[in-house]
SEBA-669577 format. One record per residue: x, y, z of N, C-alpha, C in turn. Coordinates in steps of 0.001 Angstrom, whole numbers, plus 500000, padded with zeros to 6 digits. Atoms other than C-alpha are relative to their C-alpha. Example, Ala and Ser with C-alpha at 12.3 -4.5 7.8 and 13.67 -1.06 7.14 Angstrom:
SEBA-669577
BADREN|n.xx|n.yy|n.zz|ca.xx|ca.yy|ca.zz|c.xx|c.yy|c.zz
BADREN|500890|498810|500000|512300|495500|507800|500900|501200|500000 $
BADREN|499180|498810|499940|513670|498940|507140|499230|501090|500730 $
***
This chain:
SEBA-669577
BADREN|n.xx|n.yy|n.zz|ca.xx|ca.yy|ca.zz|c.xx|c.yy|c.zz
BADREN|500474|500591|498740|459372|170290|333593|498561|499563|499813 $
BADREN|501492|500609|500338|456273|168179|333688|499022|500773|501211 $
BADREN|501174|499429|499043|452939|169132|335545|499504|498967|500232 $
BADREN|500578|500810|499388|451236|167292|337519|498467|499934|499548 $
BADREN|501138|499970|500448|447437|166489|336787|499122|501011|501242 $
BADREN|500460|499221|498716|446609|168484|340202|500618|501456|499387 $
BADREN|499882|498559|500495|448175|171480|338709|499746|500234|499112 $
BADREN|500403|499484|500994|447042|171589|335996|497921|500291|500102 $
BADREN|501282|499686|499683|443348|171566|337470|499882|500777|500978 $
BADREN|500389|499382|498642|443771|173635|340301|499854|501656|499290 $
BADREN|500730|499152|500360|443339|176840|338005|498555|499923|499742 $
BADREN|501345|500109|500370|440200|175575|336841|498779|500008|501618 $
BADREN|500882|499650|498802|439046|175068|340609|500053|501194|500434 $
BADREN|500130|498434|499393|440065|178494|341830|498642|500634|498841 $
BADREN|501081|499105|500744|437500|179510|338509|498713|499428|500310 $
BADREN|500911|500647|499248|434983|177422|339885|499112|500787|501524 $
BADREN|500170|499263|498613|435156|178883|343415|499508|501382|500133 $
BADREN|500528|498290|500313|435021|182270|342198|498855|499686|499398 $
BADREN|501046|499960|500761|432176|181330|339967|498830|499857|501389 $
BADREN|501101|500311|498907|429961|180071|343405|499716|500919|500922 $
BADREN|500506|498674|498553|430916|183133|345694|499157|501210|499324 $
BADREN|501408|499201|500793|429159|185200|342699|499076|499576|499883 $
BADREN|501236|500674|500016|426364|182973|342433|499218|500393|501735 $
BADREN|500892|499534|498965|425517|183252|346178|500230|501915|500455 $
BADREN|500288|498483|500108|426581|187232|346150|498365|500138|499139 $
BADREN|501324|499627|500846|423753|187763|343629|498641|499449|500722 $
BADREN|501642|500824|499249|421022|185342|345611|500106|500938|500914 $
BADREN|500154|499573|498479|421833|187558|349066|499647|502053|499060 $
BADREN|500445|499095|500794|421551|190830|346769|498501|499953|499647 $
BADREN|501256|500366|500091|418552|189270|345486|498664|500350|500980 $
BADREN|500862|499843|499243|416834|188969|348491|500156|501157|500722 $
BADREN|500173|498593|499101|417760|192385|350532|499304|500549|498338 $
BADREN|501388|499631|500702|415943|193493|347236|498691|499798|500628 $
BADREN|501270|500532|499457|412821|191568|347701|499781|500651|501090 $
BADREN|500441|499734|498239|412929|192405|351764|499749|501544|499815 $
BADREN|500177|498682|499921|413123|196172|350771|499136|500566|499218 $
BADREN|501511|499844|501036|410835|196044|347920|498372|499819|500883 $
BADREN|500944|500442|499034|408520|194426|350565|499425|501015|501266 $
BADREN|500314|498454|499520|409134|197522|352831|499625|500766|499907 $
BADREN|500104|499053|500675|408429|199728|350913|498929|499981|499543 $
BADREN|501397|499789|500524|405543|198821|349162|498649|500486|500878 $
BADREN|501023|499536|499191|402243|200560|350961|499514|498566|500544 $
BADREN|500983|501106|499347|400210|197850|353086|498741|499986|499172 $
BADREN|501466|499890|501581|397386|199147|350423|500095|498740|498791 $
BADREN|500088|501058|501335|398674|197093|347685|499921|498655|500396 $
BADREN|499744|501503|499664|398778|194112|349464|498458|499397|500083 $
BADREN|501017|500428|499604|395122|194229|350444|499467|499192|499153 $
BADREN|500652|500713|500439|392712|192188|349308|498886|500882|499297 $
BADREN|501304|498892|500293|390175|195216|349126|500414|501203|498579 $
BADREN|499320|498947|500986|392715|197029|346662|499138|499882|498615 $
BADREN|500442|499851|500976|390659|195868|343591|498744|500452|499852 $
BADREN|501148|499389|499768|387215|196604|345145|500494|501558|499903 $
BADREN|499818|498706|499735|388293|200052|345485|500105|500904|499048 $
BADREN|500253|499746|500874|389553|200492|342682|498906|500316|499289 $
BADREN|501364|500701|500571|386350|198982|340812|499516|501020|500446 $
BADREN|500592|498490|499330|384635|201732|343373|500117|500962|499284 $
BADREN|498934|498726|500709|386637|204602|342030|499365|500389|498499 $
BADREN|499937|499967|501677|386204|203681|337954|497732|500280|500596 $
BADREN|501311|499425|499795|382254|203771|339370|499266|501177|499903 $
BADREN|500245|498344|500254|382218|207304|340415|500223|500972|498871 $
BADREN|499328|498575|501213|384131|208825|337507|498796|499086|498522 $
BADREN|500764|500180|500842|381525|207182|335159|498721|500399|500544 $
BADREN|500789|498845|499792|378795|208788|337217|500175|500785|499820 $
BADREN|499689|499360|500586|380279|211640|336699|499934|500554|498933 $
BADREN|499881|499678|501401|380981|211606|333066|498675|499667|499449 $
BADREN|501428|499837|500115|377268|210571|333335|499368|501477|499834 $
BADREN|500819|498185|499363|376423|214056|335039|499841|500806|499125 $
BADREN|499152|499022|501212|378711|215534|332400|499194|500462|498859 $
BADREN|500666|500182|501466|376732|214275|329278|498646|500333|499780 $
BADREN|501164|499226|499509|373549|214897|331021|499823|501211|500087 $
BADREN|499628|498328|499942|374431|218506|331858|499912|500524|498388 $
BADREN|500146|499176|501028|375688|219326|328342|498778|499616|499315 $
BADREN|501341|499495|500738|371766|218463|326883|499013|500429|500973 $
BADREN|500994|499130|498708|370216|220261|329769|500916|501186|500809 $
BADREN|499122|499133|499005|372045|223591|330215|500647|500145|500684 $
BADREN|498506|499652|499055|374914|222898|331957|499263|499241|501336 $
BADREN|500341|500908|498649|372598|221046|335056|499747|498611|499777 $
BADREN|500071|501579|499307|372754|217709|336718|498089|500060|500406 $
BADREN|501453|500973|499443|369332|215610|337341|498951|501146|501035 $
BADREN|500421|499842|498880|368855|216790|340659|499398|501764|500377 $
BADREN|500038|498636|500098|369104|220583|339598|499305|499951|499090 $
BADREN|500688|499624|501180|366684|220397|337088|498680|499804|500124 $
BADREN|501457|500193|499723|362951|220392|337030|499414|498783|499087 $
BADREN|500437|501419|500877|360858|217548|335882|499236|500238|498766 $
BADREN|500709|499625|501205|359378|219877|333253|501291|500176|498885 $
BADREN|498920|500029|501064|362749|219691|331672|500953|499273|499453 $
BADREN|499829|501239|499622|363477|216432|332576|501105|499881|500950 $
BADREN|499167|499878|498940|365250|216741|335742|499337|499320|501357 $
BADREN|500707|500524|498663|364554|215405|339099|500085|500523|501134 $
BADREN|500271|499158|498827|364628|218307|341227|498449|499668|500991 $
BADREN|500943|499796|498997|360943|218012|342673|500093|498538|500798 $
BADREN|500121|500861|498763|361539|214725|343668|500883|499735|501417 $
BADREN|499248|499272|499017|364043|216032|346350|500570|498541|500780 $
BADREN|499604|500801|499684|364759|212830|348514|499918|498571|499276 $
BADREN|500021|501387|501223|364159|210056|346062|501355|499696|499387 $
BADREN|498406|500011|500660|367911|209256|345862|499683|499197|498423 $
BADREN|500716|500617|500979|366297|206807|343129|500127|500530|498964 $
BADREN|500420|499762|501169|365017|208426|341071|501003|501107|498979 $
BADREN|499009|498983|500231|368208|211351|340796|500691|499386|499037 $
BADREN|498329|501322|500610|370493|207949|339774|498765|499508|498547 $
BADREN|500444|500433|501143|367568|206935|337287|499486|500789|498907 $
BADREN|499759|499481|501271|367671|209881|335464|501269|499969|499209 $
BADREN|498424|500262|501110|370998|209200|334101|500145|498388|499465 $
BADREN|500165|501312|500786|370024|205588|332697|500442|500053|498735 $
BADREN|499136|500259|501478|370863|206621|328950|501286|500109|500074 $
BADREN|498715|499426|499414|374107|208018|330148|501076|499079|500094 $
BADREN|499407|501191|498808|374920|205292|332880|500167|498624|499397 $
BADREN|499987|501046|500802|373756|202558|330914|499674|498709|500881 $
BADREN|499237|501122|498827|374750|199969|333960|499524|500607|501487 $
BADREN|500428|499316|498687|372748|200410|337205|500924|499849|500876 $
BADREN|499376|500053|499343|375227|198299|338626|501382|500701|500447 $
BADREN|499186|499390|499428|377810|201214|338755|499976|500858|501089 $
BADREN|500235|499158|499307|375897|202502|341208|500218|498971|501313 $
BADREN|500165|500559|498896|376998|199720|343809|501119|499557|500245 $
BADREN|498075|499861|499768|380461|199587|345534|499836|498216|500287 $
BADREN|499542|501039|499932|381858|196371|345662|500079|499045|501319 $
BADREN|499964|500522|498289|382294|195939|349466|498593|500391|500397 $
BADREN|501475|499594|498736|378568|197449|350196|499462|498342|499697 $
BADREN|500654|501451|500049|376746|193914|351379|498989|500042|499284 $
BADREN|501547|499803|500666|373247|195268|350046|500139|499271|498767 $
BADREN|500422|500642|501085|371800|193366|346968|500731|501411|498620 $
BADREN|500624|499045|501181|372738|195286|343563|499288|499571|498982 $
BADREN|501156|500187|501249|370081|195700|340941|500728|500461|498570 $
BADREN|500250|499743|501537|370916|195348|337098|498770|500991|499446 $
BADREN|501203|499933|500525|367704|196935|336026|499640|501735|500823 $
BADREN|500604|498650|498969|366746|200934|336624|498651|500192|499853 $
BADREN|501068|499978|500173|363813|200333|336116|499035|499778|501922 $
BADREN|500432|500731|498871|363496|198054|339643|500821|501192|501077 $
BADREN|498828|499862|499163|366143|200377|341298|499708|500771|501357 $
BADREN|500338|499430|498985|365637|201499|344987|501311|500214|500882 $
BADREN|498423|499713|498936|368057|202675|347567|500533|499518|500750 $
BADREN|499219|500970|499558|368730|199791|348988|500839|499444|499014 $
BADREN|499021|500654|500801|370526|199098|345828|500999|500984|499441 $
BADREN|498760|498725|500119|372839|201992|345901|500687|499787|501611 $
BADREN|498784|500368|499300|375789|202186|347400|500602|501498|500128 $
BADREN|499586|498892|500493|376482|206196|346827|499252|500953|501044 $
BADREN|500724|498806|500038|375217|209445|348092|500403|501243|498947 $
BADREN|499983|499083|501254|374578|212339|345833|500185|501275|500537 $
BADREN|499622|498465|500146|375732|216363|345832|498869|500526|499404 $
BADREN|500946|499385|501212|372670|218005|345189|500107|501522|500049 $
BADREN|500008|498966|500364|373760|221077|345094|501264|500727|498497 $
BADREN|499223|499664|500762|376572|220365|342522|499673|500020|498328 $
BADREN|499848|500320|500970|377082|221022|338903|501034|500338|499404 $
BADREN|498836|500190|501150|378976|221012|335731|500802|501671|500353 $
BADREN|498966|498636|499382|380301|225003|336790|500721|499858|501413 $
BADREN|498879|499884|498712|381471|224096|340115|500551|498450|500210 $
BADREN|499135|501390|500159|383954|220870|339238|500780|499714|501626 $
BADREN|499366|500742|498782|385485|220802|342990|498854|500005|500785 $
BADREN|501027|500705|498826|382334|220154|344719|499782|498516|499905 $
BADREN|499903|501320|500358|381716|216647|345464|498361|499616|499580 $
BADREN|500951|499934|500505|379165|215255|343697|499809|498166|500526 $
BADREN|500122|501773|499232|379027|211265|344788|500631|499489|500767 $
BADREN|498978|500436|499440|380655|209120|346789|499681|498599|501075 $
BADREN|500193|501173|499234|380744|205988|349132|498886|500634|501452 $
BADREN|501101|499776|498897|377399|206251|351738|500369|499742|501451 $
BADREN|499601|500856|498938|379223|204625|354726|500676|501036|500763 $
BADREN|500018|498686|499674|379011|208185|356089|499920|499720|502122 $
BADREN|499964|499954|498763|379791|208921|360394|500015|501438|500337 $
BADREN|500164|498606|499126|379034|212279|362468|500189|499405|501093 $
BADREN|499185|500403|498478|380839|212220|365413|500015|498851|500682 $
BADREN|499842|501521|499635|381250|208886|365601|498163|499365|499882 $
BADREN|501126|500561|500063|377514|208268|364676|499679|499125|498293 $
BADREN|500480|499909|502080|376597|206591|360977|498544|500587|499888 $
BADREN|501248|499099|500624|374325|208263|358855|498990|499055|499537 $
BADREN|501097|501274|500199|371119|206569|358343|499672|500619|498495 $
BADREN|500163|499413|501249|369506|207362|354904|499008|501085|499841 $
BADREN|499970|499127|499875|368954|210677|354150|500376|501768|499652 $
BADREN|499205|498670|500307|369872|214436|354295|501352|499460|501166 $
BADREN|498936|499359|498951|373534|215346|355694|500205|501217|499405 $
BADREN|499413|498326|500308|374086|218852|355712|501100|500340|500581 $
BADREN|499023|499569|499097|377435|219924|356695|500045|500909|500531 $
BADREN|499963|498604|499117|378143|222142|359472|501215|500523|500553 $
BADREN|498668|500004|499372|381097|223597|361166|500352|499384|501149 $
BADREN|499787|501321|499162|380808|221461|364207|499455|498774|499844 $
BADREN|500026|501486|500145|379887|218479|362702|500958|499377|499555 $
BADREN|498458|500446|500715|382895|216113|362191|499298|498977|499336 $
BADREN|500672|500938|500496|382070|214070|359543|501391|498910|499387 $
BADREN|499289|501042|500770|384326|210686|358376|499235|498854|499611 $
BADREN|500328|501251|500379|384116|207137|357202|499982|499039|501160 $
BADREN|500256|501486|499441|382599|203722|358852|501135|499261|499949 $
BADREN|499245|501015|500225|384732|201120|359143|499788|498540|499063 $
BADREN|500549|501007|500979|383146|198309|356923|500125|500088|498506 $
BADREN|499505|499535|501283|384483|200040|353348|501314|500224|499559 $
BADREN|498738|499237|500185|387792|200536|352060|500998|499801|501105 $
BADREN|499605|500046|498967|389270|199732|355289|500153|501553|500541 $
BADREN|500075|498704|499353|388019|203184|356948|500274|500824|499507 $
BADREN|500206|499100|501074|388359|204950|354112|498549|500329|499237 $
BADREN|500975|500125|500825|386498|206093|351350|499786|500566|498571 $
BADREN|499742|499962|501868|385731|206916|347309|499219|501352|500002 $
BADREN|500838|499022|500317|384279|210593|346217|499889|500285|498420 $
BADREN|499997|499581|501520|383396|211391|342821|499887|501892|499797 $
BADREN|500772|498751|499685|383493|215151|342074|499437|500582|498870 $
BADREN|500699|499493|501064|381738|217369|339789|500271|499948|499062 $
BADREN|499114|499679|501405|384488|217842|336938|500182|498273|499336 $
BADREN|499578|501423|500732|384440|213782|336362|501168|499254|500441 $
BADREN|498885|500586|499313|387372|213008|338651|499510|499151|501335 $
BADREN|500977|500718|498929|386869|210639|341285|501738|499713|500885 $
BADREN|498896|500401|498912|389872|209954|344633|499546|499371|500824 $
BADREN|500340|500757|498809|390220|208388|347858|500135|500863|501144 $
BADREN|499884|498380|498923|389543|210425|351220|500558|499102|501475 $
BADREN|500223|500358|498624|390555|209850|354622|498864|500154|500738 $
BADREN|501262|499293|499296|387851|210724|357243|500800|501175|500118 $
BADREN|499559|498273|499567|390506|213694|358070|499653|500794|498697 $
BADREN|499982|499324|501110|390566|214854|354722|498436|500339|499482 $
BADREN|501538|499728|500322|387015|214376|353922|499200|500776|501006 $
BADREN|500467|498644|499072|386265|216205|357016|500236|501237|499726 $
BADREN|499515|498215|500273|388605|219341|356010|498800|500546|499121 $
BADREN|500388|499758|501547|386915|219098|352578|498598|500545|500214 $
BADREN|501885|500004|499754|382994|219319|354176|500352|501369|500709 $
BADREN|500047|498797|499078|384175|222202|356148|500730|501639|499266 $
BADREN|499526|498972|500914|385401|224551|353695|498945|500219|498326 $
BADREN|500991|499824|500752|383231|226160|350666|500688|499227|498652 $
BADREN|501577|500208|500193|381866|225119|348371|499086|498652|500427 $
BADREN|500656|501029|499195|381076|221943|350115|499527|500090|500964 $
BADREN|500482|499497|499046|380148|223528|353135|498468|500527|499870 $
BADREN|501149|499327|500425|377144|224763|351353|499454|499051|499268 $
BADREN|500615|501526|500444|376136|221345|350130|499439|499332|500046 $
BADREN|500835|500782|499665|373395|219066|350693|500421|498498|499321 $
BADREN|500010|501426|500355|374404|215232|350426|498763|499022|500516 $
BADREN|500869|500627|499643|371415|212666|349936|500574|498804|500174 $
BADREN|498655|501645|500336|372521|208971|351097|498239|499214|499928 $
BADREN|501568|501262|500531|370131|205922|350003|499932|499207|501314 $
***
């Protein structure tokens, strides 16, 4: 019996047909991917501020590993704990300055001392460097033996809804202390003693000021 030229192509269209309803299966697969990938991902990564922050972050933990290197040729103390007869910058007590320009061999790069989102000018040069060109406050009561105290961190400091001008903050048990809004999007960056550096909420960075050994802490801001 002969075939017709229609039957003999109408297998090839049924493989056809099937071939297109897999083609658009896979595109609609495709995209409830994407849409859930899209869900899912934090609103963080999307920002714009995500690389400043970063950038922030890698800042602190190279202060830090500043502190670190400093410490081990000066007995185990940081700058700020050390006397100027031993080359430390204890007597100069509020001179955020001069704390950050004893770690110049260290640091190398003044400009890690200036967050990415602070507007202020930063200075290349520690030679020129003043506290309008910091972006940080300092832990002066921390060192290389007590690694969970915080030892730096983003300045864009609030008490009870007040910002901190530049200065002492001493924490207290009724002072609530968080982050400004102009950094991080209301966040903020801490570096701590041991060379690690995170990101805080204001809640968290509040718990953290209110429990020892930070509680017993003196932060200078520029």
């Amino acid at each position: 019996m002969k075939t017709s030229a229609t039957d003999r192509t109408a297998p090839l269209a049924r493989r056809h047909a099937s071939r297109a309803i897999t083609l658009i299966e896979a595109v609609v697969v495709l995209g409830v991917i994407v849409l859930l990938a899209a869900m899912l991902i934090p609103p963080s990564y999307h920002s714009p501020m995500r690389a400043e922050r970063i950038k922030c972050l890698n800042n602190l933990k190279q202060i830090g590993i500043a502190c670190r290197l400093f410490a081990a040729d000066h007995n185990d103390r940081y700058p700020q704990r050390l006397s100027t007869n031993d080359g430390g910058t204890l007597e100069f007590d509020a001179n955020i300055a001069a704390h950050f320009r004893a770690l110049s061999n260290e640091l190398r790069y003044a400009k890690l001392l200036h967050c990415p989102t602070d507007s202020r000018r930063q200075d290349t040069n520690f030679a020129t460097l003043t506290a309008l060109n910091i972006s940080y406050f300092i832990g002066m009561e921390t060192g290389e033996l007590l690694p969970q105290m915080i030892l730096v961190g983003d300045d864009n400091l609030i008490t009870n809804g007040v910002p901190v001008g530049s200065g002492w903050l001493i924490p207290q048990t009724n002072l609530i202390v968080g982050y400004g809004k102009d950094r991080h999007e209301s966040c903020g960056n801490v570096g701590m003693s041991d060379g690690s550096a995170q990101q805080l909420t204001s809640a968290r960075l509040g718990d953290s000021l209110q429990r020892p050994p930070n509680l017993t802490n003196r932060f200078l801001l520029p």
